[in-house]
N, C-alpha and C positions, 0 to 999 in steps of 0.2 A: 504494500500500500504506500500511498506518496504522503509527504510529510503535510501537514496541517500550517499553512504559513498567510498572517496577516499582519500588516503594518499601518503604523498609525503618525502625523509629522505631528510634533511637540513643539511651541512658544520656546525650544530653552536652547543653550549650545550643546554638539554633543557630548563635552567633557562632563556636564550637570547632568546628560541623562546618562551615559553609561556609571557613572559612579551613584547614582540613583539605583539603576537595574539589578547591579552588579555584587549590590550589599545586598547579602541573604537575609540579612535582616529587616529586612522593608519589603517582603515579599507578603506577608500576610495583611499590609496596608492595601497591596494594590491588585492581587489574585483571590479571588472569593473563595478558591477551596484550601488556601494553604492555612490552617493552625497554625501551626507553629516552625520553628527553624532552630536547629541545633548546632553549632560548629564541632567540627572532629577534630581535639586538637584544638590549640593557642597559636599557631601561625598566621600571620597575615593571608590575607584572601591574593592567591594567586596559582598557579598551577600545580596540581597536585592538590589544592587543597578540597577537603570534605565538608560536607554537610547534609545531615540526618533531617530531611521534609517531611512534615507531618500534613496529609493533604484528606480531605472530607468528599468521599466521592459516595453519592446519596446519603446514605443512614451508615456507612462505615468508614473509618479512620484509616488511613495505609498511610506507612511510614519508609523512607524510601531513602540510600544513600547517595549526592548525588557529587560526582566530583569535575572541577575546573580541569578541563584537560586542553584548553586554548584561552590566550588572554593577548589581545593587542588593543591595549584604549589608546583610544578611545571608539575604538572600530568596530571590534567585532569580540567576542568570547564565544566556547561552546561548552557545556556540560551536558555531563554522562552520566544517566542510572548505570550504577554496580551493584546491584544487588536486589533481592524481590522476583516477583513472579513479573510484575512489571518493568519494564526500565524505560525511563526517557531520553531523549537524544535532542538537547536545544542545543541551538545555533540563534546569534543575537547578532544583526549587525546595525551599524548606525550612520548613515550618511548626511552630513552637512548640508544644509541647503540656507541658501539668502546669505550668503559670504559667510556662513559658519555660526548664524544668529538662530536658527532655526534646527531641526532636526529631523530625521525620517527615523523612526526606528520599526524595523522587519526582525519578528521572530518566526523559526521555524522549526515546529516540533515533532518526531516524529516516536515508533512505542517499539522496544523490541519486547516480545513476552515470553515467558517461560511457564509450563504446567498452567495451572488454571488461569494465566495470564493470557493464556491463547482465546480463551472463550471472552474474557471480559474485556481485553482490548478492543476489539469489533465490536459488541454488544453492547459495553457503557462506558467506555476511557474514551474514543474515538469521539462516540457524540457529544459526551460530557464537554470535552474540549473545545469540541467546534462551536460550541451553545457560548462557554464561559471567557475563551481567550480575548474575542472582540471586547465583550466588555470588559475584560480585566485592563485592555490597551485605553480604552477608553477612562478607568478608572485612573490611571498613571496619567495620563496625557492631563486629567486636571487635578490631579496632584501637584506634577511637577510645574503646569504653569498657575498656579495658586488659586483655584476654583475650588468652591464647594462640593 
């Protein structure tokens, strides 16, 4: 299956929005299903580094490790589920627009599964996310340009 990819342009520059995106810990500000966010480790946020996603998909909790395995800001990252019946696969990029005052930001996600990951991927991860991601971009987008 092809990955799930929508973008949204932001009021900000893009050094404001990747360093926005980029903190796991502001995920649960601006993604309706993330709970909560755990770091693996005391290290700075950078390649190699981990973090334990605790995400609300209908009436159950799944908890999911997910690690930086590309980082170039203010451009682009990707992170990678390791581990779970689910795993996610984002890719975030961030393109400059209006001489660098503005921003485009494209994510694009996509599932690999394992055991009963196979059945729920297709059946409720997939639509889950096609339903949630727009407006999660939409949530950030007035976030980060100071909207209610």
């Amino acid at each position: 299956m092809s990955a799930i990819k929508e973008s949204v342009d932001i009021a900000r520059r893009p050094e404001d929005v990747f360093s926005y995106v980029t903190d796991p810990s502001h995920l649960p500000e601006w993604q309706e299903s993330a709970v909560s966010v755990r770091p693996v480790g005391d290290a700075p946020l950078g390649v190699g580094s981990r973090v334990v996603v605790t995400r609300r998909i209908g009436r159950r909790e799944m908890a999911m490790t997910m690690e930086v395995t590309e980082m170039d800001q203010p451009r682009s990252w990707r992170a990678d589920g390791v581990d779970g019946p689910v795993r996610a696969h984002l890719r975030g990029t961030i393109e400059p627009l209006a001489d660098g005052e503005r921003s485009r930001l494209t994510m694009s996600l996509d599932f690999e599964s394992h055991g009963m990951g196979k059945l729920l991927v297709p059946l409720v991860i997939r639509p889950h996310v096609r339903k949630e991601m727009p407006e999660d971009e939409l949530t950030l987008k007035r976030l980060l340009e100071g909207g209610a």
